[in-house]
N, C-alpha and C positions, 0 to 999 in steps of 0.2 A: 849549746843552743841547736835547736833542730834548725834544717837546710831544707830545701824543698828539693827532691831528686828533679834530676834534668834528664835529656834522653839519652845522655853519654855519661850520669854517671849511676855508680853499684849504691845499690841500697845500704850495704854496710857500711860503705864510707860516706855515704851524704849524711847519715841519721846525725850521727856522733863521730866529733876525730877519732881518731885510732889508738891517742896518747892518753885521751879519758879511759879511765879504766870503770866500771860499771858494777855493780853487784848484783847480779840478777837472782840468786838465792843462798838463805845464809845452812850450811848444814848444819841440824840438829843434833843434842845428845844423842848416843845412842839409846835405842827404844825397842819397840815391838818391832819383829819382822815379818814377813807376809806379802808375801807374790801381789793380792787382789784384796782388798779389802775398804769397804765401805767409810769415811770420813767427813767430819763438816768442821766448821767453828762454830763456837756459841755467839749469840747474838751480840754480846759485846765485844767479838773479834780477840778476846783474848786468852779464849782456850781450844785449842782443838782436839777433836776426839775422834777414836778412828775405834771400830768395832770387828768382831768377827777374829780376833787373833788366837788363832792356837796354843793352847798350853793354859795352865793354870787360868791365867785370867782371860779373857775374851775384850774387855775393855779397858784402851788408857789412856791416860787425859795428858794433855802435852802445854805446859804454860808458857805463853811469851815473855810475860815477866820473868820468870823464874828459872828461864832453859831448862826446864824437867820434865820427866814423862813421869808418871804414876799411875798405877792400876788403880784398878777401879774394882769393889767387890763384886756386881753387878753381873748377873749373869742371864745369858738368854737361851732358851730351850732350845733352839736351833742355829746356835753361833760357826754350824760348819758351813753353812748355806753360803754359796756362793752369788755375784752375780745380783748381789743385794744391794742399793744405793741408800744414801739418806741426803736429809736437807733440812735445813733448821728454819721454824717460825720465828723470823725476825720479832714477831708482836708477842707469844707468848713464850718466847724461847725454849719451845720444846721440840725436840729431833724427831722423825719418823722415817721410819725404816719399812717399806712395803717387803713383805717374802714372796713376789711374785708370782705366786698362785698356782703354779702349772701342776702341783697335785695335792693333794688335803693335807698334808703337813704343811704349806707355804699359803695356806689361804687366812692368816693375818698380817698385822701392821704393830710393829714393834716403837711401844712411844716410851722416848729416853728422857727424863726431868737433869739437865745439866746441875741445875744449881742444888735439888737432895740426890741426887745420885741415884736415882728411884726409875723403874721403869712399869710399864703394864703392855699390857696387847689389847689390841680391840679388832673385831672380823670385821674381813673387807667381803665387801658384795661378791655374792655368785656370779655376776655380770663381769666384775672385774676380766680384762685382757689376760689372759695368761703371757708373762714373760721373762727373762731371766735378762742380766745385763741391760736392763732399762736404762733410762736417764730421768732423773728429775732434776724440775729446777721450783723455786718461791716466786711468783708469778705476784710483785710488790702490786699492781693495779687491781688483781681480783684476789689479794688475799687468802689465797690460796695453791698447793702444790699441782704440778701438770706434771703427769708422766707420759713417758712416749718411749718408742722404739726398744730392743729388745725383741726374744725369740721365744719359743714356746718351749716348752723340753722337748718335745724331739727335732729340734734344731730348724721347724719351721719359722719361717718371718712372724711374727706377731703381724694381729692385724695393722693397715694404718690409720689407729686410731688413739687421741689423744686422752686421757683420764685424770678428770679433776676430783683432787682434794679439799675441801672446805673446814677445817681444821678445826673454827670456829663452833661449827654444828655438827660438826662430825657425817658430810653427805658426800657424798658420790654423786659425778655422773658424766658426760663425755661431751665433748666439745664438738 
């Protein structure tokens, strides 16, 4: 049972006794390995898929049911690209992967079909922000992806400017 800390006592020992032992994460089979690489869960939290792996396949699907990792055939014209994030539409459970724009081979948006296994690319606007190591996140109120922060290729600050996805309609524009 959680405690409320006091002004005399450590956060580590008010939370939880010492004698609870805790799980805070279970390690996986062994799988793909990879310094940086971009991953989500599917919308029904029971697969995750992590992209961009070196070697024969680029993508592998990791089940909770099943403790397994398995490749995926699935390949993507620029899976060395770094600095690439994704995030999953809860609603139509499709993954998007922005390539960050900063020069004409990264000026798409790689969209994954979890459930056939299937992918396509669709252009992202000239206006888009150029940047690499962005963040996205699924923004559940407006039904759509926000990206932010990340740098430019040559290592300047991206603007401070926020870039919405509409997934729905497929539009652009900034907040």
């Amino acid at each position: 049972m959680r405690s409320r800390l006091s002004a005399n006592s450590s956060p580590s020992t008010s939370l939880y006794p010492l004698t609870r032992r805790i799980l805070l994460f279970k390690k996986l089979q062994d799988g793909p390995t990879q310094a940086i690489f971009p991953g989500v869960f599917t919308a029904d939290q029971k697969t995750m898929i992590v992209f961009h792996i070196p070697g024969r396949y680029s993508v592998y699907r990791y089940s909770i049911d099943t403790d397994k990792w398995t490749p995926s055939p699935i390949s993507f014209p620029q899976a060395s690209f770094q600095g690439i994030n994704a995030v999953t539409d809860p609603i139509s459970g499709l993954v998007y992967l922005a390539s960050g724009y900063t020069d004409n081979s990264r000026s798409f948006i790689d969209v994954y079909d979890p459930s056939t296994d299937t992918a396509i690319q669709i252009d992202m606007p000239a206006t888009f922000v150029a940047r690499r190591y962005y963040q996205n996140v699924w923004s559940k109120q407006r039904k759509s992806i926000l990206y932010f922060g990340g740098y430019a290729g040559n290592l300047d600050p991206a603007s401070n400017v926020v870039t919405e996805f509409i997934p729905s309609t497929r539009t652009w524009g900034a907040l």
